[in-house]
Structures are given as C-alpha cells and as structure tokens.
Backbone bond lengths (Angstrom), bond angles and torsions (degrees), N, CA, C in turn:
res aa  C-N    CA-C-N  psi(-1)  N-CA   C-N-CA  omega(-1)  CA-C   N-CA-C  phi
1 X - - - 1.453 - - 1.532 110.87 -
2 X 1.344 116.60 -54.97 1.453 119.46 172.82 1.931 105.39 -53.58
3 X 0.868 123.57 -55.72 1.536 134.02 -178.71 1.883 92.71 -39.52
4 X 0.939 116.96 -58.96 1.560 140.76 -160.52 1.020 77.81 -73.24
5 X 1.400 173.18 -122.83 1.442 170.49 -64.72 1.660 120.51 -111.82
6 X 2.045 107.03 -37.55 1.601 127.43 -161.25 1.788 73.45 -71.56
7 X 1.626 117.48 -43.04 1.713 114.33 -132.36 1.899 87.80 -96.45
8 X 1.251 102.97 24.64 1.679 100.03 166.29 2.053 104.42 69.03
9 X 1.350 122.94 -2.20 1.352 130.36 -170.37 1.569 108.49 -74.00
10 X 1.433 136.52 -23.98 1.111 142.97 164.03 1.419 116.41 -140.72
11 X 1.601 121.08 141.82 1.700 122.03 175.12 1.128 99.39 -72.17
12 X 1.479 102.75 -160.63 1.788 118.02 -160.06 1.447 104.74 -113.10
13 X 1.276 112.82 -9.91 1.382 122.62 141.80 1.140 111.01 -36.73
14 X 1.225 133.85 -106.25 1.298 152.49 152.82 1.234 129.85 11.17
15 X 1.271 101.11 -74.40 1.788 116.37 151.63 1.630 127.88 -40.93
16 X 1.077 100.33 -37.25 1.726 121.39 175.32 1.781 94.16 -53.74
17 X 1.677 89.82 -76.70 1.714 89.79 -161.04 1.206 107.22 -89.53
18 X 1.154 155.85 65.76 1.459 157.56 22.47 1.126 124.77 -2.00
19 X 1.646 141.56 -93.97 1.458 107.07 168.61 1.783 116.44 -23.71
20 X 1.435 120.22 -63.82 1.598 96.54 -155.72 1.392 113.27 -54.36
21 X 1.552 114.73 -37.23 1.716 115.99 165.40 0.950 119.87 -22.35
22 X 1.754 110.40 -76.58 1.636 105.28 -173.61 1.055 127.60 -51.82
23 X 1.781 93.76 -47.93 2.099 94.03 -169.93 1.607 108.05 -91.76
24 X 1.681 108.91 23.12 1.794 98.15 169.41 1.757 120.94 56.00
25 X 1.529 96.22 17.06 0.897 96.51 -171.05 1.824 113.49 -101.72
26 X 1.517 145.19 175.59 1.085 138.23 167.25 1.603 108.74 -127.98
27 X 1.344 119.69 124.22 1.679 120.18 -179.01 1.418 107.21 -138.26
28 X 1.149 121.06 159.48 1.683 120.57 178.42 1.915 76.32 -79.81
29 X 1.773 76.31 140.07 1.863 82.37 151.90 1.198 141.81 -69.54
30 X 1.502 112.67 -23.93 1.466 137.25 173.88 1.907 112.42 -57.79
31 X 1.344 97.14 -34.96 1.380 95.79 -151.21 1.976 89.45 -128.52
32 X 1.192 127.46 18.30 1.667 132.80 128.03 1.033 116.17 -49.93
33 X 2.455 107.20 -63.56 1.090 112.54 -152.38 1.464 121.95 -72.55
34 X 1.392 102.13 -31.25 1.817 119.92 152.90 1.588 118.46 -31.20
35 X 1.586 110.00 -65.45 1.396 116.33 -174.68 1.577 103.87 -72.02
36 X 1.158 130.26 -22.52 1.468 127.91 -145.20 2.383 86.77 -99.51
37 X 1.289 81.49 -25.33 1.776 86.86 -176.54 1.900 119.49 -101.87
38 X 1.150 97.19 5.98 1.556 111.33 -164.65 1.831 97.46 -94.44
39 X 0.736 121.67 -6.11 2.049 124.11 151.83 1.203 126.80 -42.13
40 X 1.324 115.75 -42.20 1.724 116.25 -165.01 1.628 99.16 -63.95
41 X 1.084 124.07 163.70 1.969 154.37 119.50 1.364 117.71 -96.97
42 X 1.351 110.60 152.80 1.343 96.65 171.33 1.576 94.21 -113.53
43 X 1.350 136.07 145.89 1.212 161.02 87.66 1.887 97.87 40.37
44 X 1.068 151.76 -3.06 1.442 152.93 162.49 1.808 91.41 24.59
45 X 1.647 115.32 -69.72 1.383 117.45 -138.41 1.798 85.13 -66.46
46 X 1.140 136.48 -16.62 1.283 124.11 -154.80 1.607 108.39 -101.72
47 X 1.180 120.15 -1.85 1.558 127.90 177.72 1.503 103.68 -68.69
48 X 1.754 121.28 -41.52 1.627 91.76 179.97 1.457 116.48 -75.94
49 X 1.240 103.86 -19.97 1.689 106.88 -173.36 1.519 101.15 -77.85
50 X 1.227 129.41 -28.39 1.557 103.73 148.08 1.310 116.38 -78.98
51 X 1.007 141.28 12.60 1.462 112.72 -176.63 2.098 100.22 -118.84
52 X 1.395 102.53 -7.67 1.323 129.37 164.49 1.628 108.30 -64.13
53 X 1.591 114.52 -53.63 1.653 122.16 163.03 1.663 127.68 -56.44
54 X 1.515 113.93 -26.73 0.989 127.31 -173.48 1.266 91.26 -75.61
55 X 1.832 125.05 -76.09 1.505 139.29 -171.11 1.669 102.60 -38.80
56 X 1.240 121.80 -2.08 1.940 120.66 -170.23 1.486 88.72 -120.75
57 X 1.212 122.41 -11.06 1.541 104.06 168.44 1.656 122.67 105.49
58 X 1.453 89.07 18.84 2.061 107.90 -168.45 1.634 96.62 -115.56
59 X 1.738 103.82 140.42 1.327 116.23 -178.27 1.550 92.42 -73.69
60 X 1.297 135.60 -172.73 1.177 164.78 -163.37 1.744 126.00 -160.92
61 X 1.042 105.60 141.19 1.460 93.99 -174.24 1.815 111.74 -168.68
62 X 1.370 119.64 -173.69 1.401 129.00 -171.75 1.313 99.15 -142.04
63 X 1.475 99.44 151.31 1.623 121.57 179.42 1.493 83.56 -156.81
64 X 1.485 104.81 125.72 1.245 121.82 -174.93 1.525 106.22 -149.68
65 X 1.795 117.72 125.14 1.431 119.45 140.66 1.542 109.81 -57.12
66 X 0.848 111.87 120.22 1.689 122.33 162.87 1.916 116.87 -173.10
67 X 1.168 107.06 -179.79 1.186 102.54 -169.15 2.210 89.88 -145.22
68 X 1.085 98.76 177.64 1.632 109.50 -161.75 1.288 99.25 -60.11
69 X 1.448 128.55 -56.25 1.550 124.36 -155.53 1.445 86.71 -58.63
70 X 1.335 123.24 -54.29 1.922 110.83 -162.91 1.286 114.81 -68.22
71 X 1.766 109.41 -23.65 1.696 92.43 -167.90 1.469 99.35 -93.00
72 X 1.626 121.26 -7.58 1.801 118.28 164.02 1.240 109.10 -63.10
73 X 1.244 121.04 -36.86 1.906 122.36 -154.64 1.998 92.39 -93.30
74 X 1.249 92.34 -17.44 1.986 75.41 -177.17 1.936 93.78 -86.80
75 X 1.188 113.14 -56.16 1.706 115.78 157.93 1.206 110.30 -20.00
76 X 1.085 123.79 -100.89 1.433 125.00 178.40 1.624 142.26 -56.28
77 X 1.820 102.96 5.74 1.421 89.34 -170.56 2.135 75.53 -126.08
78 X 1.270 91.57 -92.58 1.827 96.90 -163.63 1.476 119.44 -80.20
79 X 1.490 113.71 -0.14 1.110 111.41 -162.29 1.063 129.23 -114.80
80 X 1.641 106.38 10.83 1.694 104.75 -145.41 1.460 116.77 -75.83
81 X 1.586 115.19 20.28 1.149 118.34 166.43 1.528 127.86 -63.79
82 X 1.519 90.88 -28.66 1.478 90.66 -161.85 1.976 126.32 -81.88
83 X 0.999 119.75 -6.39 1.242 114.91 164.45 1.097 114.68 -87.89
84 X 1.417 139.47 -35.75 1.574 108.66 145.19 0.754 157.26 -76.18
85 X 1.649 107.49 1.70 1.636 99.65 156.05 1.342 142.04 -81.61
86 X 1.783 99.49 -18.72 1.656 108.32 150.68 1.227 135.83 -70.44
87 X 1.723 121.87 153.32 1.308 107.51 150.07 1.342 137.85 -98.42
88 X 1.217 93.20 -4.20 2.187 99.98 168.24 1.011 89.04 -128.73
89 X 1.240 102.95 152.65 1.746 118.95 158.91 1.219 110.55 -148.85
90 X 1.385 118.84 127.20 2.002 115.50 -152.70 1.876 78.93 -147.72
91 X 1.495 85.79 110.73 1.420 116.59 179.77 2.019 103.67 -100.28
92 X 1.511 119.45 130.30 0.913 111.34 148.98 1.835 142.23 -47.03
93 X 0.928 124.35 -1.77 0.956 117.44 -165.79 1.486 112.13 -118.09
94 X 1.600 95.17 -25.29 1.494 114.90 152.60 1.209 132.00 -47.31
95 X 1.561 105.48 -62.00 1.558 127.05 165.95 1.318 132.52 -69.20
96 X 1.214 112.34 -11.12 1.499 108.60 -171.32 1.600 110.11 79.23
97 X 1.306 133.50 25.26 1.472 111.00 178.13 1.792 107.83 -159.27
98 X 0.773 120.12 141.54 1.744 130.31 172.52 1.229 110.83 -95.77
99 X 1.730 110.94 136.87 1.933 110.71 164.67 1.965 93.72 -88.05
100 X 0.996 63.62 114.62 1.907 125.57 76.04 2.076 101.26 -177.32
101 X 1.248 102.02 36.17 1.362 94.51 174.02 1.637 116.73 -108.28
102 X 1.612 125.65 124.48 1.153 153.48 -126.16 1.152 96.73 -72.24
103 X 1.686 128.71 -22.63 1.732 124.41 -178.59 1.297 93.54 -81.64
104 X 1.282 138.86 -37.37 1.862 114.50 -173.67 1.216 120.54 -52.67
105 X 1.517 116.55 -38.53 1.540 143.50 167.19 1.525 102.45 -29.33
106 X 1.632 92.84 -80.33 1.346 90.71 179.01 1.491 131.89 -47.90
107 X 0.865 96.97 -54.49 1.913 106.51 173.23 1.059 121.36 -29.52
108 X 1.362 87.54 -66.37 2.020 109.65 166.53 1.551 110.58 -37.07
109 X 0.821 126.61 -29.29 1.685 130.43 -152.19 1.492 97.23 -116.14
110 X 1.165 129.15 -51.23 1.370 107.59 165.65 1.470 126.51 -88.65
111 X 1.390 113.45 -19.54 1.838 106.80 134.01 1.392 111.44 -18.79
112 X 1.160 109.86 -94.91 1.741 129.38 169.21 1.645 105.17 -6.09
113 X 1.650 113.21 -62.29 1.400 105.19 -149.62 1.195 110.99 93.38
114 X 1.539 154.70 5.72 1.152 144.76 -163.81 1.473 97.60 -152.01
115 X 0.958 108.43 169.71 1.563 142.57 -176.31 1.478 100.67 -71.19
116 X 1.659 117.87 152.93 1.584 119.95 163.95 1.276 109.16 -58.12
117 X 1.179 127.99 -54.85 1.737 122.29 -162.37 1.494 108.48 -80.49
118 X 1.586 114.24 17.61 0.986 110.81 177.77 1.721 122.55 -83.23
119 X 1.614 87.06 -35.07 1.829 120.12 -175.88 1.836 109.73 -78.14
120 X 1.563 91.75 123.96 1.327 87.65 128.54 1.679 140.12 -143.08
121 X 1.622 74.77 -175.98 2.051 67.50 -167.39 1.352 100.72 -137.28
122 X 1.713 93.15 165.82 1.536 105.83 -169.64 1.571 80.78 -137.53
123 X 1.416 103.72 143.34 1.483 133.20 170.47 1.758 138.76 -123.84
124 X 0.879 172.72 77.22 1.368 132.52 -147.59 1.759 109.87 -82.93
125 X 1.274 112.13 10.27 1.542 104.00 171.95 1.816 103.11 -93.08
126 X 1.183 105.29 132.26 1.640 101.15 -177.15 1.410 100.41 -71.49
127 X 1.094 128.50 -26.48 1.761 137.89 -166.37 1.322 96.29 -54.65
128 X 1.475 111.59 -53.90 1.668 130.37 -145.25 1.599 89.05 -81.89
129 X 1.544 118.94 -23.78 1.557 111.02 -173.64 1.279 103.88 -66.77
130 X 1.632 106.08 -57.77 1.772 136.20 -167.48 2.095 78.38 -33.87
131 X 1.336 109.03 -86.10 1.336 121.60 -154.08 1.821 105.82 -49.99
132 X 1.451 125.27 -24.89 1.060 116.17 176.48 1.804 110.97 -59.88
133 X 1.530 100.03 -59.06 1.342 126.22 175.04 1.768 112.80 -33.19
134 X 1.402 97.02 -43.52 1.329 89.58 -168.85 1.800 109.66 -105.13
135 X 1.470 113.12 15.72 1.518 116.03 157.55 2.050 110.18 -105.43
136 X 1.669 95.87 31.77 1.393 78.33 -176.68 1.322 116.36 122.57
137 X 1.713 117.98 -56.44 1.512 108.23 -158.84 1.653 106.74 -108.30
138 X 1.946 83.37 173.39 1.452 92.15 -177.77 1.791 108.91 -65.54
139 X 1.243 100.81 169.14 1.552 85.97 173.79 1.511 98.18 -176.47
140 X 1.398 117.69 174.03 1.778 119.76 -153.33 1.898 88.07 -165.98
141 X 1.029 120.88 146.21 1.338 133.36 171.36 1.994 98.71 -86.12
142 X 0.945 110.28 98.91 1.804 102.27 160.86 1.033 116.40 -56.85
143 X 1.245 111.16 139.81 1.909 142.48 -155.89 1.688 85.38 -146.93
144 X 1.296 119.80 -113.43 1.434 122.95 -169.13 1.653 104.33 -120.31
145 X 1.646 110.71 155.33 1.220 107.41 155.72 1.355 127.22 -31.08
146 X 1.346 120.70 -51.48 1.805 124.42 176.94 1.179 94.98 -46.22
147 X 1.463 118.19 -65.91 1.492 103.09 -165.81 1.631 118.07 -63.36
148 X 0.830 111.14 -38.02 1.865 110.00 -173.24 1.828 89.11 -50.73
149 X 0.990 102.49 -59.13 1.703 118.22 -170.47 1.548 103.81 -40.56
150 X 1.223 104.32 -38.93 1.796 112.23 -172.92 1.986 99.11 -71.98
151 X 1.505 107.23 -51.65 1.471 128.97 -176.97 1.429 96.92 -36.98
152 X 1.469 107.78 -77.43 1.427 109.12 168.90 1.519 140.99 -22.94
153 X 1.095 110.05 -89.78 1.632 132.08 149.24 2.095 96.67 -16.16
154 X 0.749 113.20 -69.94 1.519 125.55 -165.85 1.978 87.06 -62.34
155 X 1.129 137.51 -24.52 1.369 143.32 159.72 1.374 124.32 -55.38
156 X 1.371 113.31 -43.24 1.666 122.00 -177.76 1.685 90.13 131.65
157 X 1.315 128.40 -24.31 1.256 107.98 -171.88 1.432 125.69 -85.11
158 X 1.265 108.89 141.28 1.793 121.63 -161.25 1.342 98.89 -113.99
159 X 1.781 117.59 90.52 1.021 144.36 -168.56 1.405 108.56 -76.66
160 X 1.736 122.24 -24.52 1.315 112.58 -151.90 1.673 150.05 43.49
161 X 1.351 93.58 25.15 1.375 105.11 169.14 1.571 136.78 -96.95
C-alpha cells in the first residue's frame, strides 16, 4: 500500500481508507498524515557540504521515495529550506517510480539535463547506490557528512572545508 502511494499510483485519500479497512481501524486523515510523516531529521552537518558544492559551481538536487503527505509536512513544518536550495527535485510519486528501480534513474538524469556519468549520488540505502551505479552514475552509500565531504574531495572537488 505504501509502495502504491511513494510511486504516485493512489492519493492519500485512498490510502487513508484502505489502511483503516485492513487494520479496522478509524483516524482523522489529517492527523495519520502528520503522525505517518513526523520520522524525518535532517542531516544539519551536510548543508555546508552542499552549499560548499554549490560555491565550486555544481547543481544540487533530490531523488526521493516519498509520497505528498511527507514531502508537504517536511515543506511546511521543519524543512522549508529545502526546495530552495535545490535545483531538481524528482520525487517518486511525481514520476511514477521507486529506487532502486532503473526508470527513476533515468528521469532523474534527464530532469537534470545531463548525462548518467555526469551525477553523483549519495544514498544511505546501499540498494539505491547498487541501482544508481548500475544506470550510469557515480554514487557512494551515505555514512556522515565527513564522509560524503571525503567522497567528494577524493572526486577532484575542492570543497574548502
């Protein structure tokens, strides 16, 4: 059901009264989609090391499993940094597709405007790396900002940090 929802295939309508079906359960929809989206952190240490990539002259961007209630509630509650500090942002639910499956890749990339071996990416699902890797791009399993920062640097790029 969640799979069916990240890949844009049913709203939250939908999803609502389905979950309550199965689990017999009754919830305001408003206040699921709250609890059901209230998981994220953001990553703090990794904002200069993007904004270190930006100052070298590299677009930035997101590839995200998610579906609307989470990417509204990170928008609207703690996050609202993040669409402007990217310049793509290629949401599953938008596209029709989940990583580690090989059409988001693509999407992503001509989203982008650029070539596969142009990208890289950082993930913390190793799956989602494997599948980047094998449509083309560079790619690194995320561990910590230091490390992405090291990933980088180990690229040619002179982050200054």
């Amino acid at each position: 059901l969640q799979a069916k929802l990240e890949r844009g295939e049913i709203d939250w309508p939908t999803f609502h009264d389905a979950f309550s079906h199965s689990t017999g359960s009754t919830s305001d929809p408003t206040r699921l989609a709250d609890a059901a989206s209230d998981m994220f952190s953001l990553h703090v240490a990794t904002l200069p090391v993007i904004a270190a990539v930006e100052r070298a002259g590299y677009r930035t961007g997101i590839l995200s499993n998610t579906c609307a209630p989470h990417w509204e509630h990170l928008l609207g509650k703690r996050y609202a940094v993040l669409p402007g500090r990217f310049s793509v942002i290629v949401l599953s639910h938008e596209v029709g597709a989940l990583k580690p499956d090989g059409a988001i890749y693509e999407t992503a990339a001509r989203m982008a405007g650029v070539p596969p071996e142009a990208i890289f990416f950082t993930d913390d699902v190793p799956e989602h790396v494997e599948a980047a890797r094998a449509a083309g791009w560079d790619a690194e399993v995320f561990v910590s900002a230091s490390r992405l920062a090291d990933d980088l640097q180990r690229r040619g790029l002179n982050l200054g940090l």
